[in-house]
C-alpha positions as CSV (number, residue, x, y, z in Angstrom):
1,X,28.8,30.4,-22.3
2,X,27.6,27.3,-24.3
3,X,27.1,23.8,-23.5
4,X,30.5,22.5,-24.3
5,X,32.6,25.1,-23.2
6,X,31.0,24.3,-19.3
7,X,32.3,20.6,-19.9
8,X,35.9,21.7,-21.0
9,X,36.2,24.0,-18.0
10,X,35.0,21.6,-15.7
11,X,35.9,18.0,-16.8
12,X,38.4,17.6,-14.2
13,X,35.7,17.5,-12.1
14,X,33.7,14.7,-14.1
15,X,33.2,11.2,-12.5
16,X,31.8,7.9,-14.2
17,X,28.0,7.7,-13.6
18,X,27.4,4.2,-13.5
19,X,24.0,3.8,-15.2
20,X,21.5,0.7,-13.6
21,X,18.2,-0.7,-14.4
22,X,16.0,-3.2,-13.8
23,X,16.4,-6.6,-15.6
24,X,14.4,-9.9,-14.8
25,X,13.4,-8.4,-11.0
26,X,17.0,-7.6,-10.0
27,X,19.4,-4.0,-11.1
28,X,22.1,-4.9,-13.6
29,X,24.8,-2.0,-14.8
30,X,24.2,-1.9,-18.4
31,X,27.3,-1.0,-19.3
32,X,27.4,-5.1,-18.8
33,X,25.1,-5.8,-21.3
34,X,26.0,-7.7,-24.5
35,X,25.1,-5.4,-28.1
36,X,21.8,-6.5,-28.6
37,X,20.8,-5.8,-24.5
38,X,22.4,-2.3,-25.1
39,X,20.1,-1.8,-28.6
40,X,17.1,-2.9,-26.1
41,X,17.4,-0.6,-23.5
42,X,18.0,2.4,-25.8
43,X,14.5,1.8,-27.5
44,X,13.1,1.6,-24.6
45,X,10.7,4.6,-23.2
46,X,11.8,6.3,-20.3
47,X,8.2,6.8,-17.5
48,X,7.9,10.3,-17.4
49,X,5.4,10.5,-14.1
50,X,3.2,14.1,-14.5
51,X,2.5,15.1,-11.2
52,X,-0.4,17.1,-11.7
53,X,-2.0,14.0,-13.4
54,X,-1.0,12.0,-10.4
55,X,-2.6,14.8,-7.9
56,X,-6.0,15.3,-10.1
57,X,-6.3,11.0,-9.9
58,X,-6.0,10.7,-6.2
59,X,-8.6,14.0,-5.4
């Protein structure tokens, strides 16, 4: 079964996710944000934490 045809069957289902992150030291919903906050935060890079890396660091 593809992709979309999991999301047809099961969009009743579906609830808003409301997505937050960190602004100035406190957690703002960006949906909030003005145009040029929203073209910010989606050029941002995501932390992608590698746990091995984090293992091999602390040995």
């Amino acid at each position: 079964m593809r992709h979309e045809e999991i999301l047809k069957r099961i969009n009743e289902k579906r609830t808003k996710c409301t997505v937050y992150t960190r602004v100035m030291g406190y957690h703002r919903p960006v949906e909030s944000f003005n145009i040029g906050k929203k073209g910010e935060h989606k050029e941002r890079k995501q932390f992608v934490e590698h746990p091995q890396r984090v293992l091999q660091d602390c040995a």
